[in-house]
N, C-alpha and C positions, 0 to 999 in steps of 0.2 A: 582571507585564508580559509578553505576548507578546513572545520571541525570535527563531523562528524562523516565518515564515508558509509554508506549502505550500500545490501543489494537486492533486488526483487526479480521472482521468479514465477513462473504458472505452476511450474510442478509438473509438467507433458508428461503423460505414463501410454503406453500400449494397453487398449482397451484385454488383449486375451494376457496380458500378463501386465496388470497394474500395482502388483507388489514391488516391482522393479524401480516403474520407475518414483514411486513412494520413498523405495529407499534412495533411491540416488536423489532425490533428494532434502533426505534429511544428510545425508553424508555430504550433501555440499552447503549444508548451515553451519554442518560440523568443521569443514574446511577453512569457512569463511570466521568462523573463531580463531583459530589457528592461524590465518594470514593477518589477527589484529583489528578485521573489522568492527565497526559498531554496531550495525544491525543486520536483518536480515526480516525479508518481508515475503508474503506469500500473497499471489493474487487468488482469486475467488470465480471458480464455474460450475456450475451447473449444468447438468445434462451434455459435458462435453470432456474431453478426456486431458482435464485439467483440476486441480487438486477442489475438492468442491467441501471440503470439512478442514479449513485451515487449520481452526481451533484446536479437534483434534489431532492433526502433524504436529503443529507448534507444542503440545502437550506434551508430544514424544520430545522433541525438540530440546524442550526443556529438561529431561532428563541426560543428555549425553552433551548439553553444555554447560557454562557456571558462569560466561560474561557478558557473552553479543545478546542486545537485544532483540526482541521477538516479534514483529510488528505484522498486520495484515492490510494489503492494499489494490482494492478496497474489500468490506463484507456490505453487500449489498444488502440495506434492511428489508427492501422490499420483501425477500425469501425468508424473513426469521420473524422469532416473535420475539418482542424488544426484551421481555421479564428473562424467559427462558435463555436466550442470547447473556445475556448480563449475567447469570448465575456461572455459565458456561467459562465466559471471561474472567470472572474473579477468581475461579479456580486453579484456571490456568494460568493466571498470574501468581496466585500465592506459588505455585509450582514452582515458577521461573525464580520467587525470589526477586520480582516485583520488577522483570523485564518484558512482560508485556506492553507493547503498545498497537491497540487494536484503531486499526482505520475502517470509515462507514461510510457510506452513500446512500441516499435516497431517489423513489421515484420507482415506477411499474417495474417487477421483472421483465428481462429481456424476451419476448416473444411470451407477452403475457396472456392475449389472447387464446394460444393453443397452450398453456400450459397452467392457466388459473382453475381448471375444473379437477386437477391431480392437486396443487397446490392449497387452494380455497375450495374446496365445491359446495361450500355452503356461503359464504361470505366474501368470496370473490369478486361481486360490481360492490360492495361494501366497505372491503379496505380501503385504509388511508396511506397515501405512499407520499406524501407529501411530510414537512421538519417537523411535522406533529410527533410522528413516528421518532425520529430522533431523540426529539425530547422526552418522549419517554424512557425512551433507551435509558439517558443521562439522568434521570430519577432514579432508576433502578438504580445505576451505578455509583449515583451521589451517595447511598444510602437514605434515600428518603422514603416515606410510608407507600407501600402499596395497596397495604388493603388497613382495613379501622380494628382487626382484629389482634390482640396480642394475647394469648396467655397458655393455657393447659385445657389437654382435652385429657381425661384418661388419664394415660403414663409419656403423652408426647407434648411435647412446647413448641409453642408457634412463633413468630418474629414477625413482625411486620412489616421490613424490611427485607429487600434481598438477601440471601443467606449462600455463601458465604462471604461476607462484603472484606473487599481489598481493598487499605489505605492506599492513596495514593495511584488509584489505576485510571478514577476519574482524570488527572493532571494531564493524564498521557493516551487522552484521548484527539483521535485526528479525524478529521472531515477532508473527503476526497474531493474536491469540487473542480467544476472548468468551467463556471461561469461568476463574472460579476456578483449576483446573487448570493450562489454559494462564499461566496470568499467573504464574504461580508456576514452573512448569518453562521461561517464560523466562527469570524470573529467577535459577533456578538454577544456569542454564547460560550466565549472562553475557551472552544475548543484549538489544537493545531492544528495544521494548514498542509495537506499535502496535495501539490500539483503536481500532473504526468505531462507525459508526452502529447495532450489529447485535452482542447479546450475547446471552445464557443467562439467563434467570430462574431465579435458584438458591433464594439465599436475598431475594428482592425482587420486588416488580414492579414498583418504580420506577424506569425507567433510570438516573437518574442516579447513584442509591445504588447500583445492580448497579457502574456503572461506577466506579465513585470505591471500591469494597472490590477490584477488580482492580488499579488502578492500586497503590492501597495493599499489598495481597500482593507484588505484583511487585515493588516496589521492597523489602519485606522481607525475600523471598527473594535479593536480588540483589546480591555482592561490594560496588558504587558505593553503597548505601543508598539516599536520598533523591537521590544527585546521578544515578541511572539515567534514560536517556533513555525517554522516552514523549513519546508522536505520537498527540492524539488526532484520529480523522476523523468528521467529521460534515456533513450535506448543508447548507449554508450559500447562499443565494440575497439580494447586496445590490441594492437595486432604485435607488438614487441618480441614476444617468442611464437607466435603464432607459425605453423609450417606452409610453406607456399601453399598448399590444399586448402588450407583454413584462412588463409587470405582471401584465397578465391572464393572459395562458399560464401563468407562474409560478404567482401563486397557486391557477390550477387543477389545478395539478401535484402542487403539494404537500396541497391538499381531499381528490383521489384516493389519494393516500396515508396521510391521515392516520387512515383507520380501524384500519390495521395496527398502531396502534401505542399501540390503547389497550387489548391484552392481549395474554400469552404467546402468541403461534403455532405451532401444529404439536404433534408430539409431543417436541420437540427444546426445546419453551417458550421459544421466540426473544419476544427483545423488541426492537423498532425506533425510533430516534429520531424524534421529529418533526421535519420539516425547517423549515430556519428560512430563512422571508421576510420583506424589510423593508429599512428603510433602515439603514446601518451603526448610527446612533445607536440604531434600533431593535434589531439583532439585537447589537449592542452589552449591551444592558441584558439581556439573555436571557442569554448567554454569561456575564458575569459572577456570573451567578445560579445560574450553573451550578457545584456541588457540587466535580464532575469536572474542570471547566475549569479550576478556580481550584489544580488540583493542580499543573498541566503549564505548560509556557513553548514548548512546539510542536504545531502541528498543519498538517495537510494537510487543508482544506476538499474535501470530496466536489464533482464538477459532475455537474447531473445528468445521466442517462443519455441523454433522448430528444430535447436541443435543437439549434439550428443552431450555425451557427460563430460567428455575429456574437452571439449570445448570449452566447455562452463566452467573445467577446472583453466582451463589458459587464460582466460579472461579476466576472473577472479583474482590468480596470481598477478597477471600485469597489472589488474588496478592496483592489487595492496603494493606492489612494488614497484613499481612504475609510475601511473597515472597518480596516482594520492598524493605520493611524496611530490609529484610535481608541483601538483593544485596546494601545496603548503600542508598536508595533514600529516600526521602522524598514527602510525598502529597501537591500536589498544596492546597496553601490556599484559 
């Protein structure tokens, strides 16, 4: 049975008027407290007209909620600096009242070569984008020493640790991965496990199987065993009250996509879910048939990237009323 139901979002705003779409959506995290969900997640872009300072939304975020969790998926470490990043999060978790939960990945910024001389221009072939990165991240947030210095200059005190440290934000920490690899060296290192829509053709070309041997690594690698948290996400579209119009958009949404995902892509050999439209009963019976699905008791349903607001409210509604209660969950009170 479904425990926990989430949602994740890019945030699309119109580049000559990006207050907009900012606000629509904080207003639909806001919503999605109100229909009972448990979480709500923000993806991460840069250089493109999708929310690129999650941190700061979820900040705002935290002020016009009190229950649904706050989570980001993923924040690309490559673009941050692990110390600074960590300061950032602690804050905004004390804010929330300790319902942050920040997700991370490693590895080059996307189109690194044209954008490492803005980014690095001194230290650029120098970074390290590899779990190194990570773990430092998790020092910072552990509350462990940074630097050897501790005391008084003057009239100001120093710490040695990151400053302001949040009990408990370390716990609720997640690793984004879609490879073997990652799944494993989350779990190594005690973090949670959030899989997307979007893996690694290793040993498979069947998604589900790709997915469902990560989930399984990762919890074998992982202190909790069986009891380690996993969040899978997947593009999920219930059409219940949806208007004939918004059926139609949908399913042509998802036809346009659906060639990608009937083999490896790239030379990275990504393999892509297919996104699921229909009515709850229908994407119901899919889910449950699902390999990977049947491992986990959380997930954060993807929305997709290019629709309006009143969409994202229909869809929303139907999961909390509809779709959840099918998959066995229950609405936060």
């Amino acid at each position: 049975m479904l425990r926990k139901l989430g949602f994740l979002t890019i945030g699309l705003f119109d580049e000559a008027d990006p207050r907009r779409g900012h606000e629509s959506t904080l207003e639909i995290i806001e919503l999605g407290e109100r229909l009972g969900f448990d979480s709500a997640w923000l993806r991460h872009r840069h250089l493109q007209f999708g929310i690129s300072s999650p941190v700061a939304v979820l900040a705002a975020a935290s002020q016009r909620t009190s229950r649904i969790e706050l989570g980001t998926a993923v924040i690309p470490l490559g673009w941050e600096n692990p110390l600074r990043l960590a300061e950032d999060l602690a804050t905004v978790d004390l804010l929330t009242g300790g319902r942050l939960n920040p997700g991370l990945s490693v590895g080059p910024p996307m189109n690194y070569d044209r954008v490492k001389d803005a980014l690095y221009p001194d230290t650029g072939d120098a970074e390290d984008f590899s779990y190194a990165r990570v773990e430092r991240f998790l020092a910072c947030v552990r509350g462990e020493p940074v630097t050897d210095f501790e005391g008084t200059v003057g009239f100001e005190q120093f710490s040695p640790r990151v400053q302001p440290h949040a009990p408990g934000l370390a716990e609720r920490l997640w690793y984004g991965g879609g490879s073997l690899r990652s799944a494993r060296w989350a779990g190594e290192h005690g973090m949670n496990f959030l899989t997307s829509s979007v893996v690694k053709a290793e040993e498979s070309e069947d998604f589900a199987e790709i997915q469902l041997s990560h989930i399984r690594a990762f919890r074998a690698a992982h202190p909790d065993g069986d009891r380690a948290r996993v969040s899978q996400g997947l593009v999920v579209i219930p059409t219940d009250s949806a208007t004939p119009e918004q059926r139609a958009k949908y399913a042509a949404y998802a036809e346009a996509r659906t060639p990608r995902t009937a083999t490896p892509q790239g030379p990275a050999r990504m393999m892509f879910a297919p996104d699921i439209v229909g009515t709850s009963a229908e994407i119901t019976a899919v889910l449950e048939a699902n390999p990977a699905y049947r491992e986990i008791d959380e997930v954060a349903f993807a929305l997709p990237f290019t629709f309006e607001h009143e969409d994202y409210v229909q869809i929303l509604t139907d999961m909390a009323e509809h779709l959840g209660p099918a998959l066995g969950w229950k609405p936060a009170s």
